[in-house]
N, C-alpha and C positions, 0 to 999 in steps of 0.2 A: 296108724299114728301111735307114737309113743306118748307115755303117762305126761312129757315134758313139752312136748310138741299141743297136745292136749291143752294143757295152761295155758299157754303163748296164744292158741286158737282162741282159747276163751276168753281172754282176755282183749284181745283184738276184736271180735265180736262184740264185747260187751263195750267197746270204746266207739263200733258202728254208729253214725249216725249224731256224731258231734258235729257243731254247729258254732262258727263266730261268725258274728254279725252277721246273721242269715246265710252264711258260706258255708256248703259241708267243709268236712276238716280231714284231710286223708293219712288212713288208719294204715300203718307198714308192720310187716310183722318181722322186718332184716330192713338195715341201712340203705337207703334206694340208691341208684346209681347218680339220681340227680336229686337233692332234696328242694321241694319249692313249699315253703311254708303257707297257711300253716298244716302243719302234718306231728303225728305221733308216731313214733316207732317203739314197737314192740320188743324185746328181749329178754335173755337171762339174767337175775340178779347178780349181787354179790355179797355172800357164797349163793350159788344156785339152787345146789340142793345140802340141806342141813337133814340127816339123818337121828341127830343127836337134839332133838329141841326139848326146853323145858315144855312138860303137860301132853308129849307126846306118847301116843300106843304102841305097843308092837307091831311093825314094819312099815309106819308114819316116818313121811319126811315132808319138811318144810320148804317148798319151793316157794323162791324167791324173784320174781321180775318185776324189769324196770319199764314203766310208760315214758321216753323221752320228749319231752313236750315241748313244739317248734314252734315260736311265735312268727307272724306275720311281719311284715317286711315295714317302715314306717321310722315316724321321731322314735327317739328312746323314750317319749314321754307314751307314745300312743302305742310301741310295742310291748312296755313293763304293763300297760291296760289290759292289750290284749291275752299277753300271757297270763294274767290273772283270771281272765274271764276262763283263759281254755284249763288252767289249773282247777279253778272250783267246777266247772263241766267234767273235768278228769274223775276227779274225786267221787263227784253225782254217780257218774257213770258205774264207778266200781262200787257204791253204795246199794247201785241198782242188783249188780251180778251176785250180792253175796248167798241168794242161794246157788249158786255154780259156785261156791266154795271160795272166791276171792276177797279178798279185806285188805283192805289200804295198810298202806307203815308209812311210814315217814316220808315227808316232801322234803328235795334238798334246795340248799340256796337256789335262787337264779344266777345264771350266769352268762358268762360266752360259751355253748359249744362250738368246735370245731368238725366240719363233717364234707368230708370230698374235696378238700381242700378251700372250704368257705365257714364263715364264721356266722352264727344266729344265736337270738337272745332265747334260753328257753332254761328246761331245769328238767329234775327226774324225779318219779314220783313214784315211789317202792308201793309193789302190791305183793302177797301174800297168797298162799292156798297149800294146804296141808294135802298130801295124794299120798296111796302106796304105791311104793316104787319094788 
């Protein structure tokens, strides 16, 4: 496995074993062919890899990936619930990993994603982790 492949592993891993309302939560490490919430999908940030970061060493880069976080199915009142529940479990989880080197950045708006041709309330939630590449 590569250095980038690596992340992505880790990071999915460390997402292992999330739970809303007593439902595990399924961890994708690539867009599935069917999405049935709630689920997380793993990927590359954006930029993915930042070779050039402030506070970095020689042959440090900054890889960047996104947790895309898929609410369950429900009112809009009971799905912006659950997305919050699975956003702050998001966050725990990568709190948990930070000695595997990952550290949360920024959570964006909620919104509509678009994914296989169907729409779900969810948001993305930028993680972090400094490798040689």
């Amino acid at each position: 496995m590569s250095t980038l492949s690596d992340a992505r592993a880790a990071l999915a891993t460390a997402l292992a074993g999330l739970e809303l309302d007593g439902q595990p939560v399924q961890i994708f490490s690539a867009v599935p062919e069917r999405v049935i919430p709630p689920c997380v999908m793993v990927g590359p940030g954006d930029p993915y890899v930042n070779p050039n970061f402030q506070g970095g060493t020689f042959g440090e880069s900054l890889l960047r990936l996104r947790a895309t976080v898929i609410a369950g199915a429900g009112t809009n009142d009971v799905a912006a619930d659950n997305l919050d529940e699975l956003i702050v479990a998001t966050l725990a989880a990568v709190d948990v990993a930070q000695p595997q080197g990952l550290y949360r950045d920024v959570v964006e708006r909620p919104g509509r994603i678009d994914l296989n041709g169907q729409s779900f309330l969810g948001c993305v939630i930028n993680v972090q982790r400094i490798a040689l590449l």
